[in-house]
C-alpha positions in Angstrom: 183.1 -57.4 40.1 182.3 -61.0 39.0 183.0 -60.2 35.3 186.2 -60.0 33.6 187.7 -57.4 31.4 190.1 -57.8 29.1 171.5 -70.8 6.1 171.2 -69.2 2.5 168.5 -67.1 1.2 167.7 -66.4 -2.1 167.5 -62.4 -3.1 163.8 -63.0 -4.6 162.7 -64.7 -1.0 164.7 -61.8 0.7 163.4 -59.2 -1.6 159.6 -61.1 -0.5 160.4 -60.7 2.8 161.2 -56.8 3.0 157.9 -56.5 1.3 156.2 -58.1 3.9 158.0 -56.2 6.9 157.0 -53.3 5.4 153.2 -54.3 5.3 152.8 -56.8 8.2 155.2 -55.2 10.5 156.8 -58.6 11.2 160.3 -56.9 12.2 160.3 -57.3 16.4 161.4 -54.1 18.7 160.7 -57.0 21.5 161.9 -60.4 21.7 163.0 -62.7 24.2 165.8 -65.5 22.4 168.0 -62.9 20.3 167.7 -59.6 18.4 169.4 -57.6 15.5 169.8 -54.5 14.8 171.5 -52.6 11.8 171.3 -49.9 9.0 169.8 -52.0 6.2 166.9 -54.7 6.5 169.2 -56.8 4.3 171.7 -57.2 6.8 169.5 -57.6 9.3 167.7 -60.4 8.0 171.1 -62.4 7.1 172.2 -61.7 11.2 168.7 -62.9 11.9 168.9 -66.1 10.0 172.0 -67.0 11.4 171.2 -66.2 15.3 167.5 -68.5 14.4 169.7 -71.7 13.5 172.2 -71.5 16.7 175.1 -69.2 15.7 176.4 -66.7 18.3 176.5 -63.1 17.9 180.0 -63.7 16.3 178.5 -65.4 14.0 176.2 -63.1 12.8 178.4 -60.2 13.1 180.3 -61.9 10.2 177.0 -62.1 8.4 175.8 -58.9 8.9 179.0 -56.8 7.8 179.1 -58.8 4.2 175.6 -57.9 3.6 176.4 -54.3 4.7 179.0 -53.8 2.4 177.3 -54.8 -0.6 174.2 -52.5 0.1 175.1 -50.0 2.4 179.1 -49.5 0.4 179.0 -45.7 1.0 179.1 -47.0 4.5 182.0 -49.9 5.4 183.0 -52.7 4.6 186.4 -54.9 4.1 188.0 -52.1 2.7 187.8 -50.5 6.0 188.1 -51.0 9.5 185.8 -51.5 13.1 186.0 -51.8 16.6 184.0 -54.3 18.2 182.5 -54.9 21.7 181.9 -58.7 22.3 180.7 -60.1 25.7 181.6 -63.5 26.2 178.2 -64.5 28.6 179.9 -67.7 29.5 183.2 -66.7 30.7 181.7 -63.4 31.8 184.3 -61.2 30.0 184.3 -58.1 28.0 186.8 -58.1 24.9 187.3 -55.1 22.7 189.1 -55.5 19.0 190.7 -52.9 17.4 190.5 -53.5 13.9 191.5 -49.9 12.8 193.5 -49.3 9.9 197.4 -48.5 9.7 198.9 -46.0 7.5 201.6 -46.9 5.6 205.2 -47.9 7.1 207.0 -45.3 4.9 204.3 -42.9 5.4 205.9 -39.6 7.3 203.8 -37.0 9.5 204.1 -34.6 6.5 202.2 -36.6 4.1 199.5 -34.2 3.9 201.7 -31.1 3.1 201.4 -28.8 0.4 204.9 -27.9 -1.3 205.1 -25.1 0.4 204.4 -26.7 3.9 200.6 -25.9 4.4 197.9 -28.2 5.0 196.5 -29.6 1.9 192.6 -29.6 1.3 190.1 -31.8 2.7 189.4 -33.8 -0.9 192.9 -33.2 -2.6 194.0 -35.5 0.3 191.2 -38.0 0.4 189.9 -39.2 -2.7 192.4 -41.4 -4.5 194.9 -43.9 -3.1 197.1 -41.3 -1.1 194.4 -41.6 1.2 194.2 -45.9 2.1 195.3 -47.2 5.3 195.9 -50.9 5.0 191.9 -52.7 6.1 191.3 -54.3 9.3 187.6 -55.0 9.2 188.3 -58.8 7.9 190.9 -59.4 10.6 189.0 -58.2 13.3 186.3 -60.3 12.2 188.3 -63.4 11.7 189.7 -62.7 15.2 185.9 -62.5 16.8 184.9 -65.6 15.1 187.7 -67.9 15.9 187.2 -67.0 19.5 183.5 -67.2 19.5 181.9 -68.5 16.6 180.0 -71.7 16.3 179.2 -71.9 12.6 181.3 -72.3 9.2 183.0 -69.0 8.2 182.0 -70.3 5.0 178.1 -69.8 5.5 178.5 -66.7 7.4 179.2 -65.2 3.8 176.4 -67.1 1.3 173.6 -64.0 1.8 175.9 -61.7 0.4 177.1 -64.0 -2.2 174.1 -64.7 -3.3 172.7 -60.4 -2.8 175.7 -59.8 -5.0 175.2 -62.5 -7.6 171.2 -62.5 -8.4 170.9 -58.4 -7.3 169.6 -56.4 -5.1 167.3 -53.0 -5.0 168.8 -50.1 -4.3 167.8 -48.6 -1.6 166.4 -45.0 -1.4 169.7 -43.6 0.9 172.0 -45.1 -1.5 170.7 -43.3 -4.1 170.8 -40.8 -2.2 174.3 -40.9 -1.7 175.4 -41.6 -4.7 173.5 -38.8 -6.2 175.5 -36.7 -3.4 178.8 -37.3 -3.4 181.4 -35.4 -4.6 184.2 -37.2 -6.8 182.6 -40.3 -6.7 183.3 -40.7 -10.9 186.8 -39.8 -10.6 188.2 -43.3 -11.5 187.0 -45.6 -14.1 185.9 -48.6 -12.1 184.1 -47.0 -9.4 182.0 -44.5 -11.9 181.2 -48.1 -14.1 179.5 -49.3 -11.0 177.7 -46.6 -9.4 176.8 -44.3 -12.7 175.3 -47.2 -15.7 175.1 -45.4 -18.3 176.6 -42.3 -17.1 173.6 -41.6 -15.2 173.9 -42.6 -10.6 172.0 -45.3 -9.5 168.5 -44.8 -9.3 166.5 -46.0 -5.9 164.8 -49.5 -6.9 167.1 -50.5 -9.7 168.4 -53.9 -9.6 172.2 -54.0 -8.5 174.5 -57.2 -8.6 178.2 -56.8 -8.3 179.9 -60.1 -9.5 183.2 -59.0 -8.7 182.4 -58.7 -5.0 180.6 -62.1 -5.1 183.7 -63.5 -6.2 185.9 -61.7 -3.8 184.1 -63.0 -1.1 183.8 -66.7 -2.6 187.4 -66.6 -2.3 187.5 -65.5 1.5 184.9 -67.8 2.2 187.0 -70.7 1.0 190.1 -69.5 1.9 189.9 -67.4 5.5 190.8 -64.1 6.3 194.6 -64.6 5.4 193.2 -65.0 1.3 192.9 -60.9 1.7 196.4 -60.5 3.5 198.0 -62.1 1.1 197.9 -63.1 -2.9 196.0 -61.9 -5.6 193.7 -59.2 -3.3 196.3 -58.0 -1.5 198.0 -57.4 -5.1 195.4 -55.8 -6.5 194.7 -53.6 -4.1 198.1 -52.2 -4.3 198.2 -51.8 -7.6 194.7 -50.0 -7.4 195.8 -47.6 -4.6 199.2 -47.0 -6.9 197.1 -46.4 -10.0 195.0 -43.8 -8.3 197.2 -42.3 -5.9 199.1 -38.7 -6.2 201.4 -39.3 -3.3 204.8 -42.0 -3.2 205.0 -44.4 0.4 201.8 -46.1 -0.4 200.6 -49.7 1.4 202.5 -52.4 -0.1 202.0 -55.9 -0.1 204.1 -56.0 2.8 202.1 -53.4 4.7 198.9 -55.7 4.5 200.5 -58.6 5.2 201.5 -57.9 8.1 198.4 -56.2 9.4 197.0 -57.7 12.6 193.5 -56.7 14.3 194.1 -56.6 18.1 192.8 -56.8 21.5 192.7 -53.8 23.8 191.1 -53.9 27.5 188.0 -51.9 27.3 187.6 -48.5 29.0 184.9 -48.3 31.5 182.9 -45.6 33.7 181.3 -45.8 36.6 177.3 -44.1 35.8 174.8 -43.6 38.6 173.8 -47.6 38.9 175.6 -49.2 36.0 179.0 -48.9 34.0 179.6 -48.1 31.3 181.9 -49.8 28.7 183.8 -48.5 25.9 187.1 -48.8 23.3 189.9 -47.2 24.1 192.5 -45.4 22.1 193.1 -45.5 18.9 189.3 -44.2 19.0 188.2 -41.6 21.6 185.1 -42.8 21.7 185.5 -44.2 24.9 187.1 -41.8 26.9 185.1 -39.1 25.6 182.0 -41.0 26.0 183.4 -41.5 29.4 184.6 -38.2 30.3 181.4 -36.3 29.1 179.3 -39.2 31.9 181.4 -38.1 34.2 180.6 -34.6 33.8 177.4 -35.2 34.1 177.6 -37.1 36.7 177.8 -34.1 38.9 173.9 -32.8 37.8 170.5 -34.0 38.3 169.4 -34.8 34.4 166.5 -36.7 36.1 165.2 -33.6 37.3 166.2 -31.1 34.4 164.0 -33.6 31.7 164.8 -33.7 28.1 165.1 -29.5 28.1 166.9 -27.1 27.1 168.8 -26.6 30.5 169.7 -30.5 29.9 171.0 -29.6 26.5 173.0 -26.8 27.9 174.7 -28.6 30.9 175.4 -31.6 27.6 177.0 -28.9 25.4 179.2 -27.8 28.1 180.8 -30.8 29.0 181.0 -32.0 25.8 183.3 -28.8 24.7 185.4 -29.9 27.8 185.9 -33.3 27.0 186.4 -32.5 23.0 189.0 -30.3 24.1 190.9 -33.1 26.0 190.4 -35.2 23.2 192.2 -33.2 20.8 195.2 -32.7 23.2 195.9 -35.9 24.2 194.2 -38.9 22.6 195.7 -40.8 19.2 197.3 -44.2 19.2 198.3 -45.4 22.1 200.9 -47.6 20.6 202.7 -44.2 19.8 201.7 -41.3 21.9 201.4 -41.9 25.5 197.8 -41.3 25.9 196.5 -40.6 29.7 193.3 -42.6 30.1 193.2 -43.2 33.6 193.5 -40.0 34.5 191.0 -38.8 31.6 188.5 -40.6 33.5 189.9 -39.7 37.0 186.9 -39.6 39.4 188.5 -36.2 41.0 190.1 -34.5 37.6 186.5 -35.0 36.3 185.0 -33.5 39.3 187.2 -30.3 38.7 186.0 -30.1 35.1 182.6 -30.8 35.9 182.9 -27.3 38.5 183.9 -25.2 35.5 179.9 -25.9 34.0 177.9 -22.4 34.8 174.6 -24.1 34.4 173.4 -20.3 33.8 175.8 -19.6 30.6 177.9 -20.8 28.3 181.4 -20.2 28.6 184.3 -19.3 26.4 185.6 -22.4 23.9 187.0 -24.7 26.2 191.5 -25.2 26.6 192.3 -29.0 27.5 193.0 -29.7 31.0 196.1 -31.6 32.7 194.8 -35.0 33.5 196.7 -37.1 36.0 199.4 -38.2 34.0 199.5 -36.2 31.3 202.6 -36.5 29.4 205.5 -33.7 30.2 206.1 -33.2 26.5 203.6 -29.7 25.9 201.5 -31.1 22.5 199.3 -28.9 20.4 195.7 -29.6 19.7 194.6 -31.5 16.9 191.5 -30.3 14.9 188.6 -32.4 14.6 187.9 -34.6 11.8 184.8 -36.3 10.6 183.9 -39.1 8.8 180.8 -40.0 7.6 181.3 -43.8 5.9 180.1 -45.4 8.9 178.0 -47.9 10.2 177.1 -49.2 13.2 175.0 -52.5 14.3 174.1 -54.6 17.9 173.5 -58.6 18.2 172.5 -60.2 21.2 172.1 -63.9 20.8 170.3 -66.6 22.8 172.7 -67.3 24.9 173.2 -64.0 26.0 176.4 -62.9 24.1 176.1 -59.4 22.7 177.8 -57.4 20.2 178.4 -54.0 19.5 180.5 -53.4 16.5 180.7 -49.7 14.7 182.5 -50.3 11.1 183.9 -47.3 8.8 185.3 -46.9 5.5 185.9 -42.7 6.8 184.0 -40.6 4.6 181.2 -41.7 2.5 182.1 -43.9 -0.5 185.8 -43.7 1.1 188.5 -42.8 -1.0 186.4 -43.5 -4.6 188.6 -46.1 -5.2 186.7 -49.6 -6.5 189.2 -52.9 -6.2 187.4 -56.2 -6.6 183.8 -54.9 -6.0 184.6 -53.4 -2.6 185.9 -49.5 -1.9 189.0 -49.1 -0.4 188.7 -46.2 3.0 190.3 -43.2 2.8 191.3 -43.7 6.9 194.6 -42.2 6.8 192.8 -38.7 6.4 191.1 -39.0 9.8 195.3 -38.2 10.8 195.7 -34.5 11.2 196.6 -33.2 8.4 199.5 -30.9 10.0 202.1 -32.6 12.2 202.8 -29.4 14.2 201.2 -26.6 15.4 202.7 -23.1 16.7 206.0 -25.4 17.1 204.7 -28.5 18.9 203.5 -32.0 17.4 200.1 -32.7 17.2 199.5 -36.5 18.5 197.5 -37.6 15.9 200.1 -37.4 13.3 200.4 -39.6 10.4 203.4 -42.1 11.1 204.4 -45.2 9.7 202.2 -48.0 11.0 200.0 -45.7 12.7 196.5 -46.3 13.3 194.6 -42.8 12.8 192.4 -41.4 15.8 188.8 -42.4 15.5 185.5 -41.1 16.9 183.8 -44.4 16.9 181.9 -45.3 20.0 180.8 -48.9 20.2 179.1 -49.3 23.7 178.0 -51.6 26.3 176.4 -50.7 29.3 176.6 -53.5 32.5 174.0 -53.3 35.2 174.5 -56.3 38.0 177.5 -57.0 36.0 175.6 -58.3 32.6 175.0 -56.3 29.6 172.0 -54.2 30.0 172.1 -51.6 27.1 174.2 -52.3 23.7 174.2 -49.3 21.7 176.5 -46.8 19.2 176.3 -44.8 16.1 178.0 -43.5 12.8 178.4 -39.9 12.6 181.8 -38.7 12.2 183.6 -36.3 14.9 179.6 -36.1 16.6 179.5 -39.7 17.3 179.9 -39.1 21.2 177.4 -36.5 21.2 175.5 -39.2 19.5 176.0 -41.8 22.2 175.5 -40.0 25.2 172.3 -38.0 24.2 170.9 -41.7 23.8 172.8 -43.1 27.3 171.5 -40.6 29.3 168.0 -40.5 27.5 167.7 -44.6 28.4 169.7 -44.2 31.6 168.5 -40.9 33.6 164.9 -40.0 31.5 163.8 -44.1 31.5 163.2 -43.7 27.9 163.0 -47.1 25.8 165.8 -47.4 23.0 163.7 -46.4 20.3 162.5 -43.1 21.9 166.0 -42.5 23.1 166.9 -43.0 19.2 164.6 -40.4 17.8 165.4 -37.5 20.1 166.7 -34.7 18.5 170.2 -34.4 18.6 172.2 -31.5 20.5 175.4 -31.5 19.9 179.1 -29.4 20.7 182.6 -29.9 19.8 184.0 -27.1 21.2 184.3 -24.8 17.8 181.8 -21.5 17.1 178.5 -23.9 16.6 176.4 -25.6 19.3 174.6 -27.8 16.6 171.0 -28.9 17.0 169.3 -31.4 14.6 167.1 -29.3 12.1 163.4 -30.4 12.4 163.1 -32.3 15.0 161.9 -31.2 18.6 165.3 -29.8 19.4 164.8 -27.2 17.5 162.5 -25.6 20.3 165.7 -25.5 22.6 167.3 -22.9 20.2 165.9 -19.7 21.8 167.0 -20.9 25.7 170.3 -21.5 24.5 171.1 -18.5 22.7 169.8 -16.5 25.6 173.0 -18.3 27.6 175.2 -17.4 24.8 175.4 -20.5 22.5 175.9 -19.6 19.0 173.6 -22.0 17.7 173.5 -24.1 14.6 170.5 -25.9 13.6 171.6 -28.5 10.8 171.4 -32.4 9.3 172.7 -34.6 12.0 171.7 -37.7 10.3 173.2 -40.4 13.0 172.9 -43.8 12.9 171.9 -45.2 16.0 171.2 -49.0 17.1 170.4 -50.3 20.2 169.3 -53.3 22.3 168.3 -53.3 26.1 168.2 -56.5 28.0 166.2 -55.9 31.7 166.9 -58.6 34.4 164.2 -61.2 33.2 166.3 -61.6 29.8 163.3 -59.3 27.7 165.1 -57.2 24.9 163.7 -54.1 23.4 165.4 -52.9 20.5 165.6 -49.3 18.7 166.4 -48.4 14.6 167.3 -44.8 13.5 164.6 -43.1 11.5 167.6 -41.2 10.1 168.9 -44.1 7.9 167.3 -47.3 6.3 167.5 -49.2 10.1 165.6 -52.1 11.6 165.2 -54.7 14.3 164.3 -58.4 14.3 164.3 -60.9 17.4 162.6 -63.1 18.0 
């Protein structure tokens, strides 16, 4: 294998120049220098700008992420974390970050406990500041961009400053979500911003946040280390204190000593290409992985987008969501078996368990090569839907692939400097043990919590061919692969890949299908082989960019969200 692994706009010009998109249809799905894509037009345009006037896709990953915080904050942001695919096109190398966030150091596995030693509920746990892991987003960023950026950190941060200070429309899913949410006026701060007046933000009002612009003022002055340490760092503490109903929350110490870090990528051999993902603390890799590998074993070419596809999908996604709640969490602390997750011949076995005529029973984990002697019980699943994801590919050919969270929408409530703190830590399992033996995704001190984030990049002739990845909680694999194989074994283009219905199983009662959408139709086919089907919102939010052999990208924006493309 040759490769290794290992300027400012103003918000009434940017407001002008959404209009226009809108009308003129100026935002490119083709280009042949560089393309964006992301979950607001906003952010879009500020990674567009910077890739126009020389900066890499570090660069405008930078850009991108402030922009999405301040318009897309039930989303991500630096109160949050990411994982981030980057390919370095001139040293031919993958990195991966891990930017996750860590729980607490005096944080114990029974955190989430009742008094009387049951699990507590879903919200009692996550909104307030029990809930905050100490952010990683900004590290991982700073990382990315002292590695690979060209321009200022400074100016990576002025269209945000300037969204934040002069205002900016919101948008029709933020209203949306505001309208939504549950708890979201709990605390003082965060119900002053998001409900003026008392009433939630309508769609087209104009929003500034001042605080926020300041907040990132300071970080562009000062660097990353600003947030670690000082004034942030303190008042983040004291917010998460002031909110919080448990004891053993981040200190000042905690953040401090936070560090983003990098993690060799785990990658799948697929028909002609491989497929690259990030490992553990997320399972997005290996379950993306695992589920290709399956697959591997059946002709999708032939079967077409059908119902018989869908089945053959659901089935080995129930066996690789069963793996994944045995055995993945942080590998820093549990030892997780990845190379046997992905072994060519374990997969094979699982693969044979697929009657391509019915559906079986809910799947038990399998015993990987190496999986650890210590008998573990199965985690549940968890989802989270304050996520975002976005893909760069600049001119000279570096790409990125970055999916960013905050964990559930809006996080845990909690406003500090213009910016909402996650509410990570409830993406642990909430019990430590089951039927007398530990769960591996158990909250301990330092711990980063197990993630479902699936940041991808697909390699044909060694050079990135398809960058792609999603939000969408626990179904973000499901996500991902429905769109891999739809590019990769039906030859569909991004954006058609995108807007496929989704199918979707994680091994409980429900073999989810997206409601409305052409789906739908496969309902009756897979009831008759004994799905118990669920047809439901899957509101993903898929980006992509393919790159063929002559350097041509086509890019894809999900429908489902406020997404869009620009290259040029």
């Amino acid at each position: 294998m040759k490769r290794r692994l290992s300027g400012e706009l103003s918000a009434a010009a940017a407001a002008l120049f959404l209009v226009f998109t809108l009308v003129f249809g100026i935002a490119a799905r083709a280009a042949t220098e560089f393309m964006v894509a992301a979950a607001n037009p906003h952010a879009v345009k500020a990674g567009y700008d910077v890739l126009s006037t020389g900066g890499t896709a570090a660069d405008a990953a930078v850009a991108v992420q402030m922009v999405l915080n301040l318009v897309e904050p039930q989303s991500s942001g630096i109160g949050g974390g990411a994982f981030i695919l980057y390919w370095d096109a001139k040293a031919r190398t993958l990195h991966t970050v891990d930017g996750r966030e860590t729980a607490p150091a005096a944080a114990t596995p029974e955190r989430f406990l009742t008094a009387e030693g049951k699990k507590e509920g879903y919200w009692q746990a996550a909104v307030g500041g029990q809930s905050v892991g100490v952010p990683g987003t900004l590290k991982a960023l700073d990382i990315l961009h002292r590695l690979f950026g060209q321009r200022r950190w400074k100016e990576l941060f002025a269209p945000a400053i300037i969204l934040a200070s002069e205002g900016f429309e919101v948008s029709p899913r933020l209203a949306e979500s505001v309208a939504r949410a549950k708890y979201l006026d709990r605390f003082d701060a965060t119900r002053a911003y998001f409900f003026p007046g008392g009433q939630p933000l309508a769609a087209g009002t104009r929003l500034t946040n001042a605080a926020f612009a300041r907040t990132l003022r300071e970080i562009a002055e000062g660097g990353a280390e600003v947030f670690y340490n000082g004034p942030i760092a303190e008042d983040i503490v004291a917010a998460v204190n002031a909110t919080s109903a448990k004891a053993n929350n981040i200190t000042r110490a905690d953040i401090a000593s936070y560090r983003a870090k990098l993690r060799p990528p785990v990658c799948l051999d697929y028909r002609a290409y491989e497929v690259c993902g990030m490992g553990p603390p997320t399972s997005g890799g290996l379950t993306v992985g695992q589920v290709l590998g399956m697959l591997s074993h059946f002709d999708l070419a032939k079967m077409g987008w059908s119902a018989e596809l869908a089945h053959v999908l659901g089935e080995a996604e129930k066996l690789a969501y069963a793996d994944r709640a045995m055995y993945i969490a942080d590998s820093d602390y549990v030892a997780v078996p990845a190379k046997g997750l992905l072994d060519t011949a374990y997969l094979a076995k699982r693969a044979a368990l697929i009657d391509t005529g019915k559906a079986g029973a809910k799947a038990p984990a399998g015993v990987p090569p190496g999986a650890p002697a210590v008998k573990l019980a199965a985690s549940r699943y968890m989802g989270h839907l304050g996520t975002s994801h976005f893909v760069i590919r600049d001119a000279a050919g570096n790409a990125v692939s970055m999916t960013t969270t905050i964990e559930s929408g809006f996080g845990s409530r909690v406003l500090v400097r213009g910016f909402l703190l996650n509410n990570e830590l409830t993406d642990f399992d909430r019990e430590p043990t089951r039927d007398g033996r530990l769960v591996a995704n158990r909250v301990e001190g330092g711990k980063r919590p197990r993630s479902s984030m699936s940041p991808t990049i697909v390699f044909a002739d060694d050079v990135p061919y398809l960058l792609v990845g999603s939000p969408g909680g626990s179904r973000i694999p499901g996500y991902v692969v429905k769109t891999l194989i739809a590019v990769l074994d039906l030859g569909m283009d991004p954006q058609a890949a995108i807007d496929l219905g989704h199918v979707a199983h994680r091994n409980t009662a429900d073999f989810d299908i997206e409601i409305d959408s052409g789906a739908q139709a496969f309902g009756p086919v897979l009831a008759a082989k004994g799905h118990q089907v669920k047809a439901r919102r899957l509101t993903s939010g898929l980006h992509a960019i393919r790159i063929d052999a002559a350097g041509r990208m086509s890019g894809g924006a999900d429908g489902r969200r406020e997404g869009t493309v620009m290259g040029r």
